[in-house]
Structure formats: structure tokens, C-alpha cells
N, C-alpha and C positions, 0 to 999 in steps of 0.2 A: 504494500500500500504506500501512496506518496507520502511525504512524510507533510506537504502543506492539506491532505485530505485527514489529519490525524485528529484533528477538534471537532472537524465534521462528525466523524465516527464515535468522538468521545460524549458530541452532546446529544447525538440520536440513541447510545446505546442507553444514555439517564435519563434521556425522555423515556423511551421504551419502558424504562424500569419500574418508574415513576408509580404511584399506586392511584388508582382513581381517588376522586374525592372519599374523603372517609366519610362512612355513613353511621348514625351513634343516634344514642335516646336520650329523652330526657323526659321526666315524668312530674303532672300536678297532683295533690293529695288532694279529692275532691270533698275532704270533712277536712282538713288540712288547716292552719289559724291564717292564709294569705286568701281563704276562699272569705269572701262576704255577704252576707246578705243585703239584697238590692232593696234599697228603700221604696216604699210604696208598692214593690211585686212581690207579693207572695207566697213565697214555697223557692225562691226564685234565689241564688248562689252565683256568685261573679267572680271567677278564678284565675289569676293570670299566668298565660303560657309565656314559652322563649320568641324573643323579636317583635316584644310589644302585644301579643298577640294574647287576645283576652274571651276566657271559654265563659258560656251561665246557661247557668244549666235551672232549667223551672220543672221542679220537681209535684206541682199542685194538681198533675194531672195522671190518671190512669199508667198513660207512657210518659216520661220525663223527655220534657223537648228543650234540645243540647242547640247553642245558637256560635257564632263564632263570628268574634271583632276582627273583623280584616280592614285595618287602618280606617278607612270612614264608611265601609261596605259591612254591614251584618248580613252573616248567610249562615241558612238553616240549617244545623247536621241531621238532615234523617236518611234510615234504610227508605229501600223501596217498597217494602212493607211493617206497617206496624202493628199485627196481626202477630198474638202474641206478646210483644212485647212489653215492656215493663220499667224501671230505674234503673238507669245513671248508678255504676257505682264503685267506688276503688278512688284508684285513680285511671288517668288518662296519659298514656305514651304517646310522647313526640318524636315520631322518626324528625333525623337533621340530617343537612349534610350543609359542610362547611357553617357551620350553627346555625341556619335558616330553617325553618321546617317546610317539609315538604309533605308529610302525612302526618294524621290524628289514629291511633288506633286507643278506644270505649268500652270496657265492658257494660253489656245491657243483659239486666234479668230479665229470662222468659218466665211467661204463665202460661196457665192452662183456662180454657173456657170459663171455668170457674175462678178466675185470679187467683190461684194456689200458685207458689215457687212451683219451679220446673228446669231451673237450671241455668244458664245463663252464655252469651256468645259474644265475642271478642266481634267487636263490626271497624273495619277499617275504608279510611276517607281519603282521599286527595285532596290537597290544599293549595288553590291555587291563588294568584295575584286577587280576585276579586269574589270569587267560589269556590264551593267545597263540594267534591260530588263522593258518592259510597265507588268503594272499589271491589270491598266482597265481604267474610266473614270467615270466621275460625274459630272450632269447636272440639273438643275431648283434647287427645292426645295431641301434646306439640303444640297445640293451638298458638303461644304467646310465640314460638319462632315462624310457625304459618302464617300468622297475622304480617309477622315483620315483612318476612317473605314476599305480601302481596302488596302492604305496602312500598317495598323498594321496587319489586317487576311497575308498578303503577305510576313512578316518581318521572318518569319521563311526558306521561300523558296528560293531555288539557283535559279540564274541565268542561262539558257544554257550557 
């Protein structure tokens, strides 16, 4: 090899090496003392996530309906069915990458016809600049790496 093509070679082979962005969590305590209760809404908890980014979650109903501050946009988190389901509860993982989040992964308790427990399913979000749309769900075994799972295969796609 020439020896003026030798930097070339040195900075392609550390690009090449190079590790994609790292992808990491980080998680809100949704009974937590940084969660609040929203004056005048009630049943209604106001939580903050990483990059400004602020969950509330209004627990006064049947299903608890999960809302999220995207800078001056509020957008709704729901499945596309809420048949079955039930509260908000734990906490809330924040897929990041280079500290920005780019998903929300929820645990929501299921019931039964009769509002009896029945278990409960990890539901996973995309988080985009202005929306937040569902990307799928994950349940029993594994679930908390299956969730991550879908959310990072999802981190590249827009929201409608």
C-alpha cells in the first residue's frame, strides 16, 4: 500500500469500527415523589421524563389515559384497542439513544369482563418530533427484552 494512502486506510478502518449510537434506558417511578398531582384534574399525575419530556397519566377512569408533552404538542399514548385494559402502573422505560428518547415502553393491567386482574402487558410507543404512535406489545417470558426489542426495530420509523 502507498504509504500517502496510509490515513486513508487508518480513518476508514475506525470509522468501520466505530459502534453505532448506543442505545440505553432510563426509567420514571410513576408513584415516584417527582410525579405530581395536577391541580384541578383529578385522579390525574404529571411525571417528568428525559429531554424535557413530561408523561400524566389520568388514572379517574376504567383505563388510565397516558398523555405525553412533546415541547408545545400533547399526544395521546393509546393501544389500538382498549378492550381489556386497565392502569398505568410501575414505572415507564425510556428507550434513548445519544440521550434523546426515541420510545416509551408502559406496563398496563388487563381485566376481565368483569374488571377482575388478569394480568398485565408491557405496550410499546414510538416517539416522534410531534406524535407518538403504538408499535406492539410484550407479554410472559422475556417480555421486558421483547419490548426493548420492538422498541429499537421501530426507532427508525415515523409516526402517521
Amino acid at each position: 500500500m502507498s504509504p500517502a494512502l496510509l490515513p486513508l486506510a487508518a480513518a476508514l478502518a475506525a470509522l468501520a469500527a466505530a459502534p453505532a449510537a448506543a442505545q440505553s434506558s432510563s426509567y420514571t417511578d410513576l408513584t415516584g415523589p417527582n410525579c405530581r398531582p395536577v391541580r384541578g384534574d383529578e385522579g390525574t399525575r404529571e411525571c417528568p421524563g428525559p429531554a424535557e419530556l413530561g408523561l400524566r397519566v389520568n388514572g379517574d377512569h376504567a383505563v388510565d389515559i397516558v398523555t405525553l408533552r412533546l415541547g408545545r404538542t400533547v399526544a395521546q399514548v393509546s393501544p389500538p384497542s382498549i378492550e381489556g385494559a386497565g392502569g398505568v402502573t410501575g414505572r415507564v422505560e425510556w428507550r434513548l439513544a445519544e440521550g434523546r428518547p426515541y420510545a416509551l415502553i408502559l406496563r398496563r393491567g388487563l381485566r376481565d369482563d368483569d374488571l377482575r386482574p388478569r394480568g398485565s402487558r408491557l405496550e410499546v410507543y414510538r416517539i416522534g418530533a410531534t406524535s407518538v404512535c403504538y408499535l406492539g406489545e410484550a407479554r410472559g417470558a422475556d417480555e421486558n427484552a421483547r419490548a426493548r426489542q420492538i422498541a429499537d426495530a421501530g426507532r427508525g420509523t415515523a409516526c402517521p
